[in-house]
C-alpha positions in Angstrom: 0.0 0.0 0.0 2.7 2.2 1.0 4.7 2.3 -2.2 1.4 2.3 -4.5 0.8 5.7 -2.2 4.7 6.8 -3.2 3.9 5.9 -7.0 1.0 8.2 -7.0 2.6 11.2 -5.4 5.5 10.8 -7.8 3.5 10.8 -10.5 4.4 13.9 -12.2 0.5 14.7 -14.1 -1.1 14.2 -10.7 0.9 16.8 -9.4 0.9 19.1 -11.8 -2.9 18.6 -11.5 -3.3 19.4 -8.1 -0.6 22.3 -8.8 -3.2 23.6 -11.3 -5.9 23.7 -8.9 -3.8 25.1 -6.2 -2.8 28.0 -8.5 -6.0 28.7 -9.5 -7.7 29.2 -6.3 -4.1 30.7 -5.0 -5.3 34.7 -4.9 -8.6 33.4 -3.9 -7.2 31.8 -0.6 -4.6 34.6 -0.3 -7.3 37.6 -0.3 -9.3 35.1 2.4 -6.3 34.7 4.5 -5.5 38.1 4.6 -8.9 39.2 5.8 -8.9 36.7 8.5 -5.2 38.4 9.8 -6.7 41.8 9.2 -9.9 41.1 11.2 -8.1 39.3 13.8 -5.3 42.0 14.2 -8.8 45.0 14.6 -10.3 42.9 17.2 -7.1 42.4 19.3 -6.6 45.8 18.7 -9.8 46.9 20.2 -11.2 44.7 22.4 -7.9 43.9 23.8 -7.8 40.3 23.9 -5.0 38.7 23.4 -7.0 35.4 21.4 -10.4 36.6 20.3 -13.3 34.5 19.5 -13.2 32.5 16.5 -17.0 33.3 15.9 -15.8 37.2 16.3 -13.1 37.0 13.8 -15.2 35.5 11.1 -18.1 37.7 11.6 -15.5 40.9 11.1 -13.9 39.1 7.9 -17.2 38.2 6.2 -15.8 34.3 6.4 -17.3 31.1 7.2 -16.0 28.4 9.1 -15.2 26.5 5.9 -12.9 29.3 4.7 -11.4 29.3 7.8 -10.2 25.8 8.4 -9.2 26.0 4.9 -6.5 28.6 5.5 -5.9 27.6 9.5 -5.5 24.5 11.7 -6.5 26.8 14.6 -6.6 29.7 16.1 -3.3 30.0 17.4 -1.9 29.4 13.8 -4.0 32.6 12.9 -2.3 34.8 15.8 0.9 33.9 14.9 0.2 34.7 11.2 -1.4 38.1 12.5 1.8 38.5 14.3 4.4 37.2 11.3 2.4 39.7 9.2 3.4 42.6 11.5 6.9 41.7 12.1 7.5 41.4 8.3 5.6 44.7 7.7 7.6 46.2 10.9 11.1 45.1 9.5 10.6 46.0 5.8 9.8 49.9 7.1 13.3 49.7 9.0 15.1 48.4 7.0 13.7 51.1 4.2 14.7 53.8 6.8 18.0 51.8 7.1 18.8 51.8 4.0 18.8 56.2 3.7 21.9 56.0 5.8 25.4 56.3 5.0 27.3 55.3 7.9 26.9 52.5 10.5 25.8 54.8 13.5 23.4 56.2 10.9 22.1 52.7 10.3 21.3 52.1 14.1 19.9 55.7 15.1 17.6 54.8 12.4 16.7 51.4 13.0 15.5 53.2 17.0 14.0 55.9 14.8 12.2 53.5 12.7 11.3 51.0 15.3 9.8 53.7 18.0 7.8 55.7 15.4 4.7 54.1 15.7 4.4 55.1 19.4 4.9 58.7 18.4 2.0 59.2 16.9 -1.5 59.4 19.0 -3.8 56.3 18.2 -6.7 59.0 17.2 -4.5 60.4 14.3 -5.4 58.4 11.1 -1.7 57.4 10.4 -1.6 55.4 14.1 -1.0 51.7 14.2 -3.5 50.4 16.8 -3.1 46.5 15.9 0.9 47.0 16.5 0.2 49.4 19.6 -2.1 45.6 21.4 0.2 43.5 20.5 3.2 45.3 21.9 1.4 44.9 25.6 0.2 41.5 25.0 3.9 40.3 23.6 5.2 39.2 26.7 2.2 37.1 26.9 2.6 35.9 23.2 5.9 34.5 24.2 4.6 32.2 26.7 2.1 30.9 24.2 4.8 31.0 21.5 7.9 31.3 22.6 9.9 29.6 18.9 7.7 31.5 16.7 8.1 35.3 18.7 11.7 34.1 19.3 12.3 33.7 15.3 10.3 37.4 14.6 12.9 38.7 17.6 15.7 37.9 15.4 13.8 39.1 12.2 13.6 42.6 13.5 17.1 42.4 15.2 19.3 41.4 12.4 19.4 44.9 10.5 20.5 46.2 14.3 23.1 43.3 14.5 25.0 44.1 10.8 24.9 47.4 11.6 26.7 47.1 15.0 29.1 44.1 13.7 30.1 46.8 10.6 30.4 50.2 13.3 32.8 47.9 15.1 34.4 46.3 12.2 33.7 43.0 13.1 33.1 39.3 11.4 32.2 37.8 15.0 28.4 39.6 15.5 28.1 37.4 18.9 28.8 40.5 21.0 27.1 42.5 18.1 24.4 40.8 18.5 24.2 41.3 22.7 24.1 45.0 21.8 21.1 44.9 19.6 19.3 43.2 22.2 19.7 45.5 24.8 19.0 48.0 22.4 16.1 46.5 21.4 14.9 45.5 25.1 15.5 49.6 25.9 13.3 50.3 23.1 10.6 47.7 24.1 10.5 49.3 27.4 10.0 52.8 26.6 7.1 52.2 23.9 5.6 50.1 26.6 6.0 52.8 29.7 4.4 55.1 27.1 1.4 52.5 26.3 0.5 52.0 29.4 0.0 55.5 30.4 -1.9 55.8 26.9 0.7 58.5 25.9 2.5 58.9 23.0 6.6 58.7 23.0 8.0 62.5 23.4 11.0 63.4 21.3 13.3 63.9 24.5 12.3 60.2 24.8 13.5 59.4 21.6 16.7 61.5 21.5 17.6 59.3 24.9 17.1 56.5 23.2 19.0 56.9 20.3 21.6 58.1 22.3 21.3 55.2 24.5 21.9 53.0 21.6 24.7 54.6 19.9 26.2 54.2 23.3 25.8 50.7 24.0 26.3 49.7 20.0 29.6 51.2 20.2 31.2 50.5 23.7 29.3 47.4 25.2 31.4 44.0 24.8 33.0 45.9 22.2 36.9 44.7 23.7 35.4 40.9 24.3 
């Protein structure tokens, strides 16, 4: 039975069969899937919860259950898409704002610049980010639930940070580069979520510390190890 199975998954018109269907129905699925994530990431956003009701989430995307089981095993597969979509968006705006610098030290006070901005603007203004501003508070609690997946989007948004301090220093070893960018990143983290919680938005003294702080550390700290 089992090499009859093998035969027929080899077989290269069956699979380009089902590859046909697949690619016809691709956009199709994709458009669904992104609804779900957007509907998802609105109702974290204002409700609060950090896993909103399935029931909820379908009713905001216009979905069925059928469409939803298509896309998702569960969920939890959902949230972490919500939150994969975010990091992706999060680290293709720094590293665009990355990218306008011509020096190291430029690279990193804009990678701070870049990753604090959202939390400068007030969440009434149209250009605010609520979905990014819930899932900031609820991240710790995220990395409980799912600590490989949040620990993989960590290093997505921290490798830009890491190459630029492992070029500052002139470096091929980024190990200590690397401890840097996650203090850096941790001083960051804090201040956004100091700011959330008092539902305020970051000042720019706030931010001129903190890009100070990181130029500091991303130039001295384990920089002799």
């Amino acid at each position: 039975m089992a090499s009859a199975q093998q035969s027929r998954a080899n077989n290269p018109i069956a699979a380009a069969a089902i590859d046909r269907l697949f690619d016809k129905h691709r956009g199709e699925y994709f458009a669904e899937a992104q609804r779900l994530i957007q509907a998802c990431s609105s109702l974290i956003a204002e409700t609060g919860q950090v896993d909103p009701p399935v029931n909820a989430i379908l009713e905001r995307a216009g979905l069925g259950t059928r469409a939803f089981y298509r896309l998702f095993n569960s969920k939890e597969e959902l949230i972490i898409a919500v939150l994969q979509d975010g990091t992706t968006w999060k680290t293709s705006y720094i590293a665009e704002q990355m990218a306008t610098a011509s020096t190291p030290l430029e690279r990193i006070r804009a990678w701070v610049e870049a990753a604090i901005s959202p939390y400068t603007i007030s969440p009434y203004t149209q250009d605010a980010s609520p979905g990014q501003r819930a899932i900031l508070l609820h991240t710790y609690r995220w990395e409980t639930m799912f600590p490989n997946e949040l620990a993989a989007m960590r290093e997505q948004l921290l490798q830009p940070l890491v190459q630029a301090i492992a070029d500052l220093r002139e470096v091929k070893d980024s190990k200590n580069a690397h401890n840097a960018a996650e203090i850096i990143y941790d001083s960051f983290f804090g201040v956004a979520c100091r700011a959330e919680a008092h539902k305020r938005t970051v000042d720019p003294d706030e931010v001129t510390a903190l890009t100070q702080t990181a130029e500091l550390i991303a130039t001295t700290f384990g920089a002799r190890d």
